[in-house]
PDB file with one MODEL, atoms N, CA, C and O in Angstrom:
MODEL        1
ATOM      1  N   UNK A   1       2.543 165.382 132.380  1.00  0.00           N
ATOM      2  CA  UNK A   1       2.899 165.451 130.985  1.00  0.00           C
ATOM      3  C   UNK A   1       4.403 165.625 130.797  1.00  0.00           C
ATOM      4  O   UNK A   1       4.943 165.357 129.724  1.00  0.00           O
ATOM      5  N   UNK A   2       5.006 166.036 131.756  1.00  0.00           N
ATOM      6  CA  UNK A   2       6.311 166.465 131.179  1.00  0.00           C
ATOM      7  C   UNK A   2       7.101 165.713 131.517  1.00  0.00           C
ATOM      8  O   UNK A   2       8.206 165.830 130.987  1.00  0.00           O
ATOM      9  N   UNK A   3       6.913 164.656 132.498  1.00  0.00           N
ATOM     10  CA  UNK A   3       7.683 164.013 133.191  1.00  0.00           C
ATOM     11  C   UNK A   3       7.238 162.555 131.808  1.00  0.00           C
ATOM     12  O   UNK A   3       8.260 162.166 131.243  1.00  0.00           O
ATOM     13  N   UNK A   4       5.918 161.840 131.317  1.00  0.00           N
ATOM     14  CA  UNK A   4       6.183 161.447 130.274  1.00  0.00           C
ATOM     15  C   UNK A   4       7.143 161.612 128.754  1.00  0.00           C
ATOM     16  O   UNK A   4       7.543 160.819 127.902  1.00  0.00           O
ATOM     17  N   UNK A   5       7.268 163.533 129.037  1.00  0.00           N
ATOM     18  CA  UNK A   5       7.721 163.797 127.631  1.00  0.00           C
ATOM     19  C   UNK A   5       9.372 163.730 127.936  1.00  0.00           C
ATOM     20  O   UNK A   5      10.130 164.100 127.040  1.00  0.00           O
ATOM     21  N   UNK A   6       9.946 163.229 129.282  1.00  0.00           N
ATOM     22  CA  UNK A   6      11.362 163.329 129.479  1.00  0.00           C
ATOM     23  C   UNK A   6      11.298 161.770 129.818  1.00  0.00           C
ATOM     24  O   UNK A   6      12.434 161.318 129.966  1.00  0.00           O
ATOM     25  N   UNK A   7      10.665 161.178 129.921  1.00  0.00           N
ATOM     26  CA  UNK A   7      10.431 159.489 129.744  1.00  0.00           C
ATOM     27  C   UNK A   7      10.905 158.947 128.695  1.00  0.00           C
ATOM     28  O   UNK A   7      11.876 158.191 128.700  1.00  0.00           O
ATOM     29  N   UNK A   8       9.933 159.456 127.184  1.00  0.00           N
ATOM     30  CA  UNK A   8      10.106 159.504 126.068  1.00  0.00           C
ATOM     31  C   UNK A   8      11.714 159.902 125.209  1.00  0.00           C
ATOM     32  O   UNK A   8      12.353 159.200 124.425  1.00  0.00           O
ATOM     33  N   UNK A   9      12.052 161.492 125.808  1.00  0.00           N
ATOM     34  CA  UNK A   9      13.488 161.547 125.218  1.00  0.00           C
ATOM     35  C   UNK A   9      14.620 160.647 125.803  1.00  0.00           C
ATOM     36  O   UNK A   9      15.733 160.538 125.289  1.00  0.00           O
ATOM     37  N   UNK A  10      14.094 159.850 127.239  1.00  0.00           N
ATOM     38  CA  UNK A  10      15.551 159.459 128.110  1.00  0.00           C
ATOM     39  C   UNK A  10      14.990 157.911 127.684  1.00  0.00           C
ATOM     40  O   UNK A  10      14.847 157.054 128.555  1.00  0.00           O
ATOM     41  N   UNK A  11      14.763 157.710 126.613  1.00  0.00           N
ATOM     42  CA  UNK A  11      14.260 156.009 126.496  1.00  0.00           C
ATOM     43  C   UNK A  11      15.235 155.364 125.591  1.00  0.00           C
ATOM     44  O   UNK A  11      15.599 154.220 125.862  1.00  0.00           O
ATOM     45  N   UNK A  12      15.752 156.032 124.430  1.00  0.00           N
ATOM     46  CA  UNK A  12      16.806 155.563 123.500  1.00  0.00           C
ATOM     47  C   UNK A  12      18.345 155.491 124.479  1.00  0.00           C
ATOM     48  O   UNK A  12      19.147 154.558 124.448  1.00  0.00           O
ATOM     49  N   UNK A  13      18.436 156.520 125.162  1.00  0.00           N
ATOM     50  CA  UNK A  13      19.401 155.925 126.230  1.00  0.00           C
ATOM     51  C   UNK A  13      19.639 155.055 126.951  1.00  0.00           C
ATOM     52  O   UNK A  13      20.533 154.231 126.760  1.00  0.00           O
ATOM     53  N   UNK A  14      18.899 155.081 127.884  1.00  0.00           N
ATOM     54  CA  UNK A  14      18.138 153.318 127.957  1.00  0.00           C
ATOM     55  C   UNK A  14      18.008 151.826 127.660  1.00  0.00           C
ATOM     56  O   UNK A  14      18.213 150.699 128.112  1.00  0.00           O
ATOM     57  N   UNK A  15      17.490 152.590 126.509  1.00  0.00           N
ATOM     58  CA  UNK A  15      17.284 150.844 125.890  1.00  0.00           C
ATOM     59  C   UNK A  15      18.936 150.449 125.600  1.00  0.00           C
ATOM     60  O   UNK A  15      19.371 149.310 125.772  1.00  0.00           O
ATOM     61  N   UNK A  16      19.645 151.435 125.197  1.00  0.00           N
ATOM     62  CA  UNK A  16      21.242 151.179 124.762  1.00  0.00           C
ATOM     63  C   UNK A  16      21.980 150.929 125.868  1.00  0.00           C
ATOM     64  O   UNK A  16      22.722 149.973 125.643  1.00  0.00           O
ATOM     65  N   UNK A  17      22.126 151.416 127.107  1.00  0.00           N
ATOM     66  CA  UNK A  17      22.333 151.222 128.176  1.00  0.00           C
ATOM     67  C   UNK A  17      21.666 149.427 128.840  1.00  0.00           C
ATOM     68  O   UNK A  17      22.380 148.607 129.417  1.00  0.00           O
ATOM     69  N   UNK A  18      20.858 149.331 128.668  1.00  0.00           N
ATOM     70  CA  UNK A  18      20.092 148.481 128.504  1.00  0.00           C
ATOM     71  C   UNK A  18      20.796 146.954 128.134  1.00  0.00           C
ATOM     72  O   UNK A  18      21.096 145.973 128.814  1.00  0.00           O
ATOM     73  N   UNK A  19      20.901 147.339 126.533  1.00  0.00           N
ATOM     74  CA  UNK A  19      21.726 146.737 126.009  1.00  0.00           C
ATOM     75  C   UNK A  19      23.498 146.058 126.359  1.00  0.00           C
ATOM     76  O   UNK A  19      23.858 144.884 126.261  1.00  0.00           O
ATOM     77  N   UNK A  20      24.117 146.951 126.667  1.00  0.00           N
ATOM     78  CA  UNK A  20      25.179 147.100 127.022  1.00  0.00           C
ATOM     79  C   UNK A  20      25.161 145.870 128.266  1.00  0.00           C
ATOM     80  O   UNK A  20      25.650 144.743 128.186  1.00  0.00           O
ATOM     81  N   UNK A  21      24.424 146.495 129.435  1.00  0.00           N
ATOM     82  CA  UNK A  21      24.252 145.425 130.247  1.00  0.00           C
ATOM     83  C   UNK A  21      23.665 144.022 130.064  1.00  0.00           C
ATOM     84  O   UNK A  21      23.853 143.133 130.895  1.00  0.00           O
ATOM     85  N   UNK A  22      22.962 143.860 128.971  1.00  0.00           N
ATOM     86  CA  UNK A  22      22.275 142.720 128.676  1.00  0.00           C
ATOM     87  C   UNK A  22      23.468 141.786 128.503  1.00  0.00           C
ATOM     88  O   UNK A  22      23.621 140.675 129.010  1.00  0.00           O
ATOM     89  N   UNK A  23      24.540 142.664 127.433  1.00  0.00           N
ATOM     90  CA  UNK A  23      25.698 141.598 127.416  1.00  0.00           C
ATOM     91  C   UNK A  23      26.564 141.232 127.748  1.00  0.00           C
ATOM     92  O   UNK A  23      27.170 140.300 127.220  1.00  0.00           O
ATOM     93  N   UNK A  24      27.016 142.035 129.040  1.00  0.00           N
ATOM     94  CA  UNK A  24      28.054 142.153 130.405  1.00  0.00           C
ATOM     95  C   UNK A  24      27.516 140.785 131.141  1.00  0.00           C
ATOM     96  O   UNK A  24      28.209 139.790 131.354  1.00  0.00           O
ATOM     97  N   UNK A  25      26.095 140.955 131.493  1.00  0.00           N
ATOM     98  CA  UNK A  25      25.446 139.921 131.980  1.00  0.00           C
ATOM     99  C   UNK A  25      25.171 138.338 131.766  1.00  0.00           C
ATOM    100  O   UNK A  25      24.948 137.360 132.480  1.00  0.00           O
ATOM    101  N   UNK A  26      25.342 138.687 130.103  1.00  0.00           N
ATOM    102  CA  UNK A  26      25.238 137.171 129.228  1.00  0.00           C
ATOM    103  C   UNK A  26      26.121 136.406 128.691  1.00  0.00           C
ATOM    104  O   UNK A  26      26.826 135.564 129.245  1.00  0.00           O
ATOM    105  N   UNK A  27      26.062 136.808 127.234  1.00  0.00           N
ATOM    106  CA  UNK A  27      27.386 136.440 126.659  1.00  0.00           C
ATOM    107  C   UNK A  27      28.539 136.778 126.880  1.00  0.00           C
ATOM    108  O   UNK A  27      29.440 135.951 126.742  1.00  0.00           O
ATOM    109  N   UNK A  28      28.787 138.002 127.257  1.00  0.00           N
ATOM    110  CA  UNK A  28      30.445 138.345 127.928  1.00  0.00           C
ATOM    111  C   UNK A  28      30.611 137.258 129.563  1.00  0.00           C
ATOM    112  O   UNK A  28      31.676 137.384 130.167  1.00  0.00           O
ATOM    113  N   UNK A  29      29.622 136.345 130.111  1.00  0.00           N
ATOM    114  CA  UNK A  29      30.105 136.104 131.416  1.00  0.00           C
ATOM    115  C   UNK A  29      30.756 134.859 130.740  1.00  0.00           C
ATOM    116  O   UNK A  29      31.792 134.461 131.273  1.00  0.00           O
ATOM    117  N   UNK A  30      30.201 134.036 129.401  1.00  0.00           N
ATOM    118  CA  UNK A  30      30.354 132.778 129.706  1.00  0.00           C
ATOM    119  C   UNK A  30      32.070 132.651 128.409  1.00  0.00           C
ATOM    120  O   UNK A  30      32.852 131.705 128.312  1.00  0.00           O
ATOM    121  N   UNK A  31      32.087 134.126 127.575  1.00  0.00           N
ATOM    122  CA  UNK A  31      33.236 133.895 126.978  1.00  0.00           C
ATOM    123  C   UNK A  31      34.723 134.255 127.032  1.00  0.00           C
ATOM    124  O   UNK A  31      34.726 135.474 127.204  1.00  0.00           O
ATOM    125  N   UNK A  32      35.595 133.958 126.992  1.00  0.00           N
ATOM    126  CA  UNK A  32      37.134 134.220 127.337  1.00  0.00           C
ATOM    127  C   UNK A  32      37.082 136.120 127.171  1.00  0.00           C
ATOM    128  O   UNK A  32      36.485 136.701 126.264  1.00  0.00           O
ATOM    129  N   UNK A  33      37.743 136.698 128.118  1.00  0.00           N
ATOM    130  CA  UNK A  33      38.040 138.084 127.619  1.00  0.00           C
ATOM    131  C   UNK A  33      38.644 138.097 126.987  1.00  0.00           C
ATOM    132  O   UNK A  33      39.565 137.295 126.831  1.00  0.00           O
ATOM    133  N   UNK A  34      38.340 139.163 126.254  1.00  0.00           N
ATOM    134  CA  UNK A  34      39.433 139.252 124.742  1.00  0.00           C
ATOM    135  C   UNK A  34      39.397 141.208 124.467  1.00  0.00           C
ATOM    136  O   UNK A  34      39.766 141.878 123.503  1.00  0.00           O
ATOM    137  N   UNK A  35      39.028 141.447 125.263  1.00  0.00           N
ATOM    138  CA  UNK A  35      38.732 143.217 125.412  1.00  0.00           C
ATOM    139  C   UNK A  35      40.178 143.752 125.537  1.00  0.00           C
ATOM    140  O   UNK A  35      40.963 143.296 126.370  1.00  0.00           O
ATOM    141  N   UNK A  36      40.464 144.648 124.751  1.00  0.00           N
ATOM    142  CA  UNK A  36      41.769 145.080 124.467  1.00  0.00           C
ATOM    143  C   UNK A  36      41.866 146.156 124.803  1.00  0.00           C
ATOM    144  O   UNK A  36      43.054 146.479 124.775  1.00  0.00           O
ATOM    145  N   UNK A  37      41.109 147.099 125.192  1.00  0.00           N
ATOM    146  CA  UNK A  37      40.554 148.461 125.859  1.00  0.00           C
ATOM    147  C   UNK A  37      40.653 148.319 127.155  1.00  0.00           C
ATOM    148  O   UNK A  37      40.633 147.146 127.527  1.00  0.00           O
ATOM    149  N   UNK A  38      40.739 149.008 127.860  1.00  0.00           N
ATOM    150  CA  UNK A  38      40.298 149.288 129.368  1.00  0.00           C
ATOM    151  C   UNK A  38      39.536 150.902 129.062  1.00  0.00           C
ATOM    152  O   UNK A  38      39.917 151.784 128.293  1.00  0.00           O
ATOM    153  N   UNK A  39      38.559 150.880 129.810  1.00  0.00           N
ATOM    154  CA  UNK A  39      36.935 150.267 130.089  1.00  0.00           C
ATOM    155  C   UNK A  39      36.720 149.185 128.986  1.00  0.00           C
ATOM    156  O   UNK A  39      37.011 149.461 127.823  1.00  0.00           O
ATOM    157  N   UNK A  40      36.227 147.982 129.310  1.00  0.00           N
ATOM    158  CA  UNK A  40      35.931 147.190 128.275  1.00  0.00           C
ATOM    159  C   UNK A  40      34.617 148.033 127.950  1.00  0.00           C
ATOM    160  O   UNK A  40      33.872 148.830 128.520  1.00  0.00           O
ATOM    161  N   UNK A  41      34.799 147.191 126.278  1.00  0.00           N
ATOM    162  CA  UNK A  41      33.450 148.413 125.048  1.00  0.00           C
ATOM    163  C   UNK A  41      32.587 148.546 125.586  1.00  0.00           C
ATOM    164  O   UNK A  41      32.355 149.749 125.703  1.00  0.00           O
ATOM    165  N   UNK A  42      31.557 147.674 126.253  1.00  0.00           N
ATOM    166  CA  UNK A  42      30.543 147.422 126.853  1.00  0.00           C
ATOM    167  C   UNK A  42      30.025 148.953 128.086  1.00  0.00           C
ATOM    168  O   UNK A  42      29.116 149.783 128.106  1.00  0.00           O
ATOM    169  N   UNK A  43      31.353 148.590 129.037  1.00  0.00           N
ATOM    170  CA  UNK A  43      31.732 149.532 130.201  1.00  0.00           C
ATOM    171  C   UNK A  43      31.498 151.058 129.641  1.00  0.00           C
ATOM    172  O   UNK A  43      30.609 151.771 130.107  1.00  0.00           O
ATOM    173  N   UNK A  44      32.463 151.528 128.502  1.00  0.00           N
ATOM    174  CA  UNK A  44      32.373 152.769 127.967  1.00  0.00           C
ATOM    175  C   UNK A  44      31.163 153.145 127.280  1.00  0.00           C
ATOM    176  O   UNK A  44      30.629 154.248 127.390  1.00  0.00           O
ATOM    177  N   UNK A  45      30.751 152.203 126.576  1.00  0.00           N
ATOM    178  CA  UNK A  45      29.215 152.523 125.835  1.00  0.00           C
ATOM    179  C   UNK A  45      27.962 152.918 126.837  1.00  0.00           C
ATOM    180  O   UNK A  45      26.976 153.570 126.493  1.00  0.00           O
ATOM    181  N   UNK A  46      28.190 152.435 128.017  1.00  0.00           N
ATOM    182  CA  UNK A  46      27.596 152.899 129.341  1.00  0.00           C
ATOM    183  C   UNK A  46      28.031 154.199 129.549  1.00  0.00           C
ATOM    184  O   UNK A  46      27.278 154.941 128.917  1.00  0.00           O
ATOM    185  N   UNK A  47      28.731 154.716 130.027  1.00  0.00           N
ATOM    186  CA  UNK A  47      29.603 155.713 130.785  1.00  0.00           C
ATOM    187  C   UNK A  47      29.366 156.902 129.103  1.00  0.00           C
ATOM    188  O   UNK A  47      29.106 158.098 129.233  1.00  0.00           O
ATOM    189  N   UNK A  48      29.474 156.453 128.158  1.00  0.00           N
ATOM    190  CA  UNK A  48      29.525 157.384 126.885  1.00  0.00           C
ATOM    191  C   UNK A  48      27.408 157.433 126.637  1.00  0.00           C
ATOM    192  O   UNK A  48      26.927 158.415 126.070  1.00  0.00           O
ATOM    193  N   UNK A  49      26.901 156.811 126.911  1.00  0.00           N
ATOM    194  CA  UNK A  49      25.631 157.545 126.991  1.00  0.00           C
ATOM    195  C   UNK A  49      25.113 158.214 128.023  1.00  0.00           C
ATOM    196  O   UNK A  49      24.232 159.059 127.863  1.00  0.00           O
ATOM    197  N   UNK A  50      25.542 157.945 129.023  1.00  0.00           N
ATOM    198  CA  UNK A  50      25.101 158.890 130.198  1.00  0.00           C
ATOM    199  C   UNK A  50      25.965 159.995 130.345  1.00  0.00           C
ATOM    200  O   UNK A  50      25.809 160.667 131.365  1.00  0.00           O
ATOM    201  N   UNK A  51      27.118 160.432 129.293  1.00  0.00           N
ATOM    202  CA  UNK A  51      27.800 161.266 129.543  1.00  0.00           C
ATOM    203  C   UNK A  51      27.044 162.397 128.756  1.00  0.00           C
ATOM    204  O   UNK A  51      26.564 163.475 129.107  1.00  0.00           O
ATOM    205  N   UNK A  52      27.137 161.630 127.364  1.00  0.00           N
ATOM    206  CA  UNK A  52      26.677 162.415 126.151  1.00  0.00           C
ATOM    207  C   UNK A  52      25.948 162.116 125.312  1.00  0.00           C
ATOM    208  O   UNK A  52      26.159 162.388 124.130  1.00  0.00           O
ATOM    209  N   UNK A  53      24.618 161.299 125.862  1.00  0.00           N
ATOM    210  CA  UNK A  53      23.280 161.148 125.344  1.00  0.00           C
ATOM    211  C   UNK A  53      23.249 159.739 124.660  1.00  0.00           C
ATOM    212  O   UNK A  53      24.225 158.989 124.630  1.00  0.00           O
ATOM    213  N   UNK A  54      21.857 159.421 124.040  1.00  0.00           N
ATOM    214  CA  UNK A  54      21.963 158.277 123.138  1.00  0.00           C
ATOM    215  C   UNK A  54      22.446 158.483 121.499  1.00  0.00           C
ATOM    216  O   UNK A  54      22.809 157.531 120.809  1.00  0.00           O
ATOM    217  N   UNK A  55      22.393 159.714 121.069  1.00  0.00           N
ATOM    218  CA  UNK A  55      23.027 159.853 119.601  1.00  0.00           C
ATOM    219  C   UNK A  55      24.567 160.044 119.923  1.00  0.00           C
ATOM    220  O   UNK A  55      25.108 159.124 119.310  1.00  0.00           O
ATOM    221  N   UNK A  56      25.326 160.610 120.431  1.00  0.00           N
ATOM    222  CA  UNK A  56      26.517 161.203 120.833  1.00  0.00           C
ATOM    223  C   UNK A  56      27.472 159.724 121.526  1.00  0.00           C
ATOM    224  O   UNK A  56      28.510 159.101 121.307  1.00  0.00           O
ATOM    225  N   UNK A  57      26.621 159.727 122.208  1.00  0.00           N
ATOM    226  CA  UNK A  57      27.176 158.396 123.052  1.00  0.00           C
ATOM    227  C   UNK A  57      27.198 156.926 122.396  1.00  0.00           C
ATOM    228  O   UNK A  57      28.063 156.054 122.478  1.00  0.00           O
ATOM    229  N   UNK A  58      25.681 156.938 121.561  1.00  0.00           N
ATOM    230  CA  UNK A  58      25.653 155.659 121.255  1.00  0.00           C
ATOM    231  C   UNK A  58      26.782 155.636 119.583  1.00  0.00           C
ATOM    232  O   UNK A  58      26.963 154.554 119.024  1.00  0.00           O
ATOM    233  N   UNK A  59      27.394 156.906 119.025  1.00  0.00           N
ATOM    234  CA  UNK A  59      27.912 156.995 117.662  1.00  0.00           C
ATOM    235  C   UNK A  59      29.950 156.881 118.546  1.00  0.00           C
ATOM    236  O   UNK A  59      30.869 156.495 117.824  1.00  0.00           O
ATOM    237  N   UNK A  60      30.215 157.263 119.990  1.00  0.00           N
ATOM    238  CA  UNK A  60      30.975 157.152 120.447  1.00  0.00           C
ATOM    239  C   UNK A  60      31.207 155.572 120.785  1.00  0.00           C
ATOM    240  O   UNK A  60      32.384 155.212 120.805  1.00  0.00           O
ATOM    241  N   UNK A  61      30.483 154.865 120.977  1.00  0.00           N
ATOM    242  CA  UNK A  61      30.539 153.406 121.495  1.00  0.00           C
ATOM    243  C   UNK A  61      30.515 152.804 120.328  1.00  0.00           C
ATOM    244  O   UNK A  61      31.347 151.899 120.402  1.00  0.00           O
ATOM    245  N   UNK A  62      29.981 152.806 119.204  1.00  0.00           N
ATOM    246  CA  UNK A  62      30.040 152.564 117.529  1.00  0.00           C
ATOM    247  C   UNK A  62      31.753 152.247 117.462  1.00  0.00           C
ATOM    248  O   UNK A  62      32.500 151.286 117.647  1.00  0.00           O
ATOM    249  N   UNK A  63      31.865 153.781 117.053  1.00  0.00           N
ATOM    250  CA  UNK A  63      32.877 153.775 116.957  1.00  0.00           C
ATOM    251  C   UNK A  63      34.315 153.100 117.388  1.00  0.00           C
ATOM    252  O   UNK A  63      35.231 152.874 116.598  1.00  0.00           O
ATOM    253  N   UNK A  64      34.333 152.765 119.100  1.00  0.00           N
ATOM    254  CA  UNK A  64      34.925 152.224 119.402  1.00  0.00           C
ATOM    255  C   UNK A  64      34.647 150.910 119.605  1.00  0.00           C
ATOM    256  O   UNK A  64      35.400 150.431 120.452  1.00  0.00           O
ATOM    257  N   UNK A  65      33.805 150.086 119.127  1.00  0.00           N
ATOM    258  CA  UNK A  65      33.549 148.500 118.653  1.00  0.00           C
ATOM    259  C   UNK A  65      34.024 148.228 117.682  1.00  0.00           C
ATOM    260  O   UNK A  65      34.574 147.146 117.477  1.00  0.00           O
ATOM    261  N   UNK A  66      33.886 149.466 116.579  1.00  0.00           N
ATOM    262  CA  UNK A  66      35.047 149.111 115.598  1.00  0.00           C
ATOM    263  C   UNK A  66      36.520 149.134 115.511  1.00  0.00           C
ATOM    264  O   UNK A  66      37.209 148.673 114.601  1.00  0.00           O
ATOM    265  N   UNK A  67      36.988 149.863 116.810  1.00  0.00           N
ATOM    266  CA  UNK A  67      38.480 150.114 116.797  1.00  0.00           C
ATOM    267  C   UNK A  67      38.726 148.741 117.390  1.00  0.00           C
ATOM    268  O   UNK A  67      39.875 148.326 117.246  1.00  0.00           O
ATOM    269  N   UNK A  68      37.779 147.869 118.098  1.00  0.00           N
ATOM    270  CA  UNK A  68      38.422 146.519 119.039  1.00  0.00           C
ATOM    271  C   UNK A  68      38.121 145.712 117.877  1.00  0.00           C
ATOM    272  O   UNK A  68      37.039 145.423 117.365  1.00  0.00           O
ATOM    273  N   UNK A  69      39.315 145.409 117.568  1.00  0.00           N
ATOM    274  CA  UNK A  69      39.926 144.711 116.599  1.00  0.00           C
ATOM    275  C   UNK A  69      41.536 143.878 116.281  1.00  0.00           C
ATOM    276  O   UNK A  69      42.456 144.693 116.218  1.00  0.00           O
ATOM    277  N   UNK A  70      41.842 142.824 116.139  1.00  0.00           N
ATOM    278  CA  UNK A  70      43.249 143.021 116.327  1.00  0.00           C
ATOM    279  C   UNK A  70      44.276 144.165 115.995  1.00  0.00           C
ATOM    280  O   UNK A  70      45.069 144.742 116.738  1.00  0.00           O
ATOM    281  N   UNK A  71      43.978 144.341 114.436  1.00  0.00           N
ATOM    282  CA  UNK A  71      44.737 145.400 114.455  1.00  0.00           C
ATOM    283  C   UNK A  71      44.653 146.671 114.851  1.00  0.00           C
ATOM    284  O   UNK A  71      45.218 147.600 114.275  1.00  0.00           O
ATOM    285  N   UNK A  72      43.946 146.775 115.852  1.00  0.00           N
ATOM    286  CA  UNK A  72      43.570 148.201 116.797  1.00  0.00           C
ATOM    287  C   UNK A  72      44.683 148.489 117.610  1.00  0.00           C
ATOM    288  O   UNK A  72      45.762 147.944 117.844  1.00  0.00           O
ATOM    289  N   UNK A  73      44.113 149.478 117.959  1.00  0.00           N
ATOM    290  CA  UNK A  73      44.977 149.875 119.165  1.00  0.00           C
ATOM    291  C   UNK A  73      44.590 148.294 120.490  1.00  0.00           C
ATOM    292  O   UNK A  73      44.320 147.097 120.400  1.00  0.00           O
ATOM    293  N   UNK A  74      44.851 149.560 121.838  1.00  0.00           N
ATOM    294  CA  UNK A  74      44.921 148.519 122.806  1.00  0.00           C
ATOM    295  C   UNK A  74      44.779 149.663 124.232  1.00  0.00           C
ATOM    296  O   UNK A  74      44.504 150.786 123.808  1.00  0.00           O
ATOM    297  N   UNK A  75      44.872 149.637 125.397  1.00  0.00           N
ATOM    298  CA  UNK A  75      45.223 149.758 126.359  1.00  0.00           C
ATOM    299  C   UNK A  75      44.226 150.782 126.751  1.00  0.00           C
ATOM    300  O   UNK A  75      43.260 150.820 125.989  1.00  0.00           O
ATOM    301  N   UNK A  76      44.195 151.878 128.036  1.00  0.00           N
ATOM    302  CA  UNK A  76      43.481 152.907 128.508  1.00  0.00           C
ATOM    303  C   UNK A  76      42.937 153.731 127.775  1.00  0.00           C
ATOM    304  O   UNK A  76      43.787 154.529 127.381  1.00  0.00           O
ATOM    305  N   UNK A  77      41.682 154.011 127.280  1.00  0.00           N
ATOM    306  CA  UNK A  77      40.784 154.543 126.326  1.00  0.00           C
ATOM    307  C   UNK A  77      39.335 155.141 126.842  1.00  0.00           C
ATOM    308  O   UNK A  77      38.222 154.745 126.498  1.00  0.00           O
ATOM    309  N   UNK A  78      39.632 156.128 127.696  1.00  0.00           N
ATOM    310  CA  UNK A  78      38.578 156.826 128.606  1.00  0.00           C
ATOM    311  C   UNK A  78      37.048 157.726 126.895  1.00  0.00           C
ATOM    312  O   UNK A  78      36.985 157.999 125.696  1.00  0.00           O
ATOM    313  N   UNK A  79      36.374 157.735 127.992  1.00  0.00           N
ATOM    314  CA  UNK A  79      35.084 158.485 127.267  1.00  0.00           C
ATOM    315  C   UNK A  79      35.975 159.578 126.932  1.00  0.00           C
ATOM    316  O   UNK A  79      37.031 159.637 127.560  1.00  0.00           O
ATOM    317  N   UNK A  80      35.685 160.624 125.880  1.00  0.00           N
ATOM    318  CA  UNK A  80      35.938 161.936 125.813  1.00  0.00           C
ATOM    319  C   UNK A  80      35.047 162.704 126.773  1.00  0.00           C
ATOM    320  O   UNK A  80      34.021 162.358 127.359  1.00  0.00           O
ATOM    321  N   UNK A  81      35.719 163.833 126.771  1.00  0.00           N
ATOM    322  CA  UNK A  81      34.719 164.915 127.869  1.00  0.00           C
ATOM    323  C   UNK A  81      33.886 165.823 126.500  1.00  0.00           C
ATOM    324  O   UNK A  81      33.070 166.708 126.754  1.00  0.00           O
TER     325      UNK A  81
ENDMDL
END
């Protein structure tokens, strides 16, 4: 039972994680980089849910999809601790 009920909470992580790789794998192989960040978004949205969950992590990776933008910033942009 408990090992289902930590199945259940570690699944929205997951699937976002999930995600992330779905498009490292797909559409990011076949289009020009254009990632203005280092970790590209993808990379950090990984590294930001396994740091600090799927609400925390996945509102941290949000966030920074919206900063990659031209008029964004640019350059080394680590997870927060």
């Amino acid at each position: 039972m408990k090992k289902a009920l930590a199945f259940l909470v570690s699944l929205p992580g997951l699937l976002l994680i999930l995600g992330a790789r779905a498009w490292q794998l797909g559409p990011s192989r076949i289009m020009p980089p254009t990632c203005r960040y280092a970790p590209s978004c993808s990379q950090y949205a990984i590294v930001a849910v396994r740091k600090h969950g799927a609400i925390k992590g996945g509102w941290l990776a949000f966030k920074r999809i919206l900063r990659c933008q031209p008029w964004g910033g640019h350059g080394y942009d680590p997870v927060p601790d």
